[in-house]
C-alpha positions in Angstrom: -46.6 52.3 28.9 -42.8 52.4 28.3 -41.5 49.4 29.4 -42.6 45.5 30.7 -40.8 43.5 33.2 -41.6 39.9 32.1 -40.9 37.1 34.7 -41.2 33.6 34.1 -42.1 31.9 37.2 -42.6 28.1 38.1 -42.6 27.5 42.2 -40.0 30.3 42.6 -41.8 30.9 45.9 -38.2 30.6 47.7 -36.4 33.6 45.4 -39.5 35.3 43.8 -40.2 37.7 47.3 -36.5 38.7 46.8 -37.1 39.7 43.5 -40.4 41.1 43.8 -38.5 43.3 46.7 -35.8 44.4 44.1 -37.9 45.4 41.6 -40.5 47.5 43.9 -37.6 49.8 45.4 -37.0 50.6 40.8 -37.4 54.0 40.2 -38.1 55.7 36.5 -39.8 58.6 35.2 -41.5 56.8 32.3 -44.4 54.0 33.2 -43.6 51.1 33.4 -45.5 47.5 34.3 -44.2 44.0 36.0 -45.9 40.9 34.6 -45.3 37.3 36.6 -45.9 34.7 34.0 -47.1 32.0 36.1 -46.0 28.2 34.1 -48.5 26.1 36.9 -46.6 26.6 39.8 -47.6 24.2 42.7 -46.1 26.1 45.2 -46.8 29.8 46.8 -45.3 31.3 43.7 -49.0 33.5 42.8 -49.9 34.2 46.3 -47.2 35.6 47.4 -47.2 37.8 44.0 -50.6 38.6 45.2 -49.4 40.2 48.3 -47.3 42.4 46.5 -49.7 43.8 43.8 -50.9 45.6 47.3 -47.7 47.7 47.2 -47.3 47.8 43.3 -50.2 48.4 41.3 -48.3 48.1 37.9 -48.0 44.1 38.4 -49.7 42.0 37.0 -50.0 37.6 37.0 -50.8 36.1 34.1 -51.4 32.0 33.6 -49.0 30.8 31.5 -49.9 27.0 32.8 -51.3 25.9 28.7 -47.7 24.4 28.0 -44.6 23.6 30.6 -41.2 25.4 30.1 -40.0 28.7 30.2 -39.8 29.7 26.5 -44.1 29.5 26.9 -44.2 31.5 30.2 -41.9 34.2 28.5 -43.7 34.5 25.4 -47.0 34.5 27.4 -45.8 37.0 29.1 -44.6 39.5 26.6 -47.9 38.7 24.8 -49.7 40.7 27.5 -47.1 43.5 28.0 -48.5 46.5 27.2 -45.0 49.1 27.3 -43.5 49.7 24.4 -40.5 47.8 24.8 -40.2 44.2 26.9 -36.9 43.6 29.7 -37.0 39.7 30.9 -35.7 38.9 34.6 -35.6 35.5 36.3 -38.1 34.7 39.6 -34.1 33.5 41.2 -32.3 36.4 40.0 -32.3 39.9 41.8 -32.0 43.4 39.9 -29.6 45.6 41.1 -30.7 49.0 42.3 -31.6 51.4 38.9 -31.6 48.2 36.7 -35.7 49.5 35.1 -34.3 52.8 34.6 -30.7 51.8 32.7 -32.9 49.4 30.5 -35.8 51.4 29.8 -33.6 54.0 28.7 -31.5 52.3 26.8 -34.4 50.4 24.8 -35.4 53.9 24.1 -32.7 53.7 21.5 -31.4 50.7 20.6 -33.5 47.4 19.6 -31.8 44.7 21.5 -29.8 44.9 25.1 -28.4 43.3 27.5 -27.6 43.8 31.2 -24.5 42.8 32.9 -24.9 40.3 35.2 -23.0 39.9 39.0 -22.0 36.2 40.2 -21.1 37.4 44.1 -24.0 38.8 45.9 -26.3 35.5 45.8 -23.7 32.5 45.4 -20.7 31.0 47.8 -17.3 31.4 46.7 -17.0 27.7 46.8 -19.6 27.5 44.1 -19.0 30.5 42.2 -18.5 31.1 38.9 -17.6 34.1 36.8 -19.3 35.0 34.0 -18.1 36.1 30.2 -21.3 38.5 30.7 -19.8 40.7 33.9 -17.5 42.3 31.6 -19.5 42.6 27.9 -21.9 40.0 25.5 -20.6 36.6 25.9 -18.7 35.4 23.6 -19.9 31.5 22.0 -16.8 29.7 21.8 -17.7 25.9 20.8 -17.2 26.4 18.0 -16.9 30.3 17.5 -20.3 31.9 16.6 -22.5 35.0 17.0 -22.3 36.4 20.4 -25.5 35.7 23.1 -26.2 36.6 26.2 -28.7 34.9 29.5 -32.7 35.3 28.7 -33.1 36.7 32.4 -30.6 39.7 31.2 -32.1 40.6 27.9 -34.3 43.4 26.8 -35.9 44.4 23.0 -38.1 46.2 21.4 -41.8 44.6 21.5 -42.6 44.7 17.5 -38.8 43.5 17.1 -40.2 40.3 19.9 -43.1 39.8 17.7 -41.2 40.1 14.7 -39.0 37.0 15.5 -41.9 34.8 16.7 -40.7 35.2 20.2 -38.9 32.5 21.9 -38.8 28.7 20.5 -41.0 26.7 22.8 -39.1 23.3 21.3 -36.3 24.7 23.1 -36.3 24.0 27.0 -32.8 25.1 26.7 -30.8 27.6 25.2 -33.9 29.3 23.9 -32.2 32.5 24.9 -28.5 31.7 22.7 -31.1 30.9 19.4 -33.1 34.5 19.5 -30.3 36.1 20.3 -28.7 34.6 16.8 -31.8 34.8 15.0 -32.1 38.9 15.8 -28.4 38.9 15.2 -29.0 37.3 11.9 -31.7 39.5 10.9 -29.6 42.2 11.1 -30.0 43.9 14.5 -26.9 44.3 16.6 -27.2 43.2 20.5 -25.7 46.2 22.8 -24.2 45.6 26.0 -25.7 48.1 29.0 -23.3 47.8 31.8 -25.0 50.3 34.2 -27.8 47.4 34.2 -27.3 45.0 36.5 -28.6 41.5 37.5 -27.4 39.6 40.7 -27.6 36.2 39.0 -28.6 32.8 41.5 -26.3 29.9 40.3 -26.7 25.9 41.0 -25.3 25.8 44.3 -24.6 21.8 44.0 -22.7 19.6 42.4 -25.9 17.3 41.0 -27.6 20.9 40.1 -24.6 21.9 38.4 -24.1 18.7 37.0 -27.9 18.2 35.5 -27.9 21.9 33.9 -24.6 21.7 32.3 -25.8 18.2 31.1 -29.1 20.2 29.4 -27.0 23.0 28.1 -24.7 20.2 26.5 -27.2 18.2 24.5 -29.2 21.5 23.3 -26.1 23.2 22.2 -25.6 20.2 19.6 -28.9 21.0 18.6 -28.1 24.5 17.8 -25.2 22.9 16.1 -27.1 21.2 13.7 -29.8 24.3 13.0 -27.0 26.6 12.3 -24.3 24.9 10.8 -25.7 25.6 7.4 -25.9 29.1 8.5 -22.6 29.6 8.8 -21.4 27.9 11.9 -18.1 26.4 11.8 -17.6 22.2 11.6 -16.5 20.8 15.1 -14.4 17.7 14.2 -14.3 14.2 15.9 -10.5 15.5 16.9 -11.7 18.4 19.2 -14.3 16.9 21.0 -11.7 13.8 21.4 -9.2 16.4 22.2 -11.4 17.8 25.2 -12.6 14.5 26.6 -8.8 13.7 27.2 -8.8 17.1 29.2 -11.8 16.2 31.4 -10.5 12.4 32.5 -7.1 13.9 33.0 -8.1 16.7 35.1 -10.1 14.5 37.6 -7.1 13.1 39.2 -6.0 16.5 39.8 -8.5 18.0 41.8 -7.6 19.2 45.0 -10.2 21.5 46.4 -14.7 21.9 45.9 -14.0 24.9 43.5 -11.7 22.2 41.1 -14.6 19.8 42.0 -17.6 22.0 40.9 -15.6 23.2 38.0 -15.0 19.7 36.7 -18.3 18.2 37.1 -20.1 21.0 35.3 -17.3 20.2 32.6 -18.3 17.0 32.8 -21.9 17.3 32.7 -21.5 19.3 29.5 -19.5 16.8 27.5 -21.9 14.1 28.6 -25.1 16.5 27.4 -22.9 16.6 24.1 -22.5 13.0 23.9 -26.0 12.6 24.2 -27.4 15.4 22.2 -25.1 14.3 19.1 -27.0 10.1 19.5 -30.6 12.4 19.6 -30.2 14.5 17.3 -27.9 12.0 15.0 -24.9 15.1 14.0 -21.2 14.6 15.4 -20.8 17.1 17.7 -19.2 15.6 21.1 
């Protein structure tokens, strides 16, 4: 076996047949597996996976239910992959057409990839958003660190996955940014595959936008705290009070959704900062 798809699923029943439908039109030479790893859905998330092991024998459903979030379910998951080298996709994501084949190849070798992802296909232009990952490995900007990239894009090696311990299960959030770093730091570069592509599903409202900005927010101060002694740059008081001032004045200014959405998801963050610098007791707003 040459490669494992790993999906982390929790009552995806409403995306999962869509990506299910992606992934069994994949073609490759080399074998290659699908495992759903199934965090105690309460939905129709497993049966309908069941209906579709009819048509594709090489997938598989594994319980991943033992502990709730989706560092578990992927870890879970790539314990019982059996290809040589593991590629991670989201149950609300699609693959694009020869996505299997352009990462299976290129983990043939390199260590550690990542696809590119497409914002149009699955989200309205009054929601949408582009992403620093259509064009290469995003860049981390507050405050300028080692590049990451989105956990339902990335792909590596299976010993290098067990190497690193897998994914932190402390991290609900921004699990994905802290391997990435932690392979980084042990020396393995992360390579951009641009022929591999993943139509990514964004928040489509303003209180889901809001509530995952909020998360990404108050883990990223947490990060802040683990890596500053590795070499992360200090944030000062000054920025964050120099951002803040952007955020109120830009509210008065907003004249269409697209402004609206934009702000709100700014706003969510710097409130997620706020309240992941009182929990986890660093300055970081």
């Amino acid at each position: 076996m040459k490669l494992s798809v790993v999906i982390p699923c929790y009552n995806g029943a409403r995306t999962l047949a869509a990506q299910l439908d992606a992934l069994s039109r994949q073609q490759w030479e080399e074998p290659w597996e699908v495992i759903l790893a199934d965090n105690g859905s309460t939905d129709d998330s497993v049966a309908i996976a069941r209906r579709y092991q009819e048509t594709m024998p090489h997938l598989r459903i594994v319980d991943a239910s033992e502990r709730p979030g989706q560092p578990h379910a992927l870890n879970v998951g790539a314990a019982a992959a059996r290809g040589d080298s593991i590629a991670f996709c989201d149950a609300d994501d699609e693959v694009a057409p020869g996505w299997v084949a352009a990462m299976g190849n290129a983990l043939a070798t390199d260590d550690f990839v990542a696809a590119r992802i497409d914002t149009e296909k699955l989200n309205p232009p009054l929601t949408r958003r582009r992403s620093a990952q259509e064009r290469g490995i995003q860049p981390y900007t507050y405050p300028p660190f080692l590049p990451h990239a989105g956990g339902g894009t990335l792909g590596l090696k299976r010993w290098l996955h067990d190497k690193m311990g897998g994914f932190d299960e402390s991290l609900p959030y921004l699990h994905d940014t802290d391997l990435c770093w932690r392979i980084q730091r042990a020396g393995i570069a992360l390579r951009f595959v641009p022929e591999a592509v993943v139509h990514v599903r964004q928040q489509h409202t303003l209180r889901g936008s809001f509530r995952q900005a909020l998360k990404w927010g108050e883990y990223s101060v947490l990060l802040y705290k683990r890596y500053r002694p590795l070499g992360m740059p200090r944030l000062s008081a000054r920025q964050g009070l120099s951002y803040w001032k952007s955020v109120v004045t830009m509210a008065p200014r907003i004249r269409s959704r697209r402004q609206l959405a934009r702000w709100v998801r700014e706003l969510g963050w710097r409130i997620g900062r706020v309240r992941g610098s009182i929990k986890h007791r660093v300055l970081s707003i």
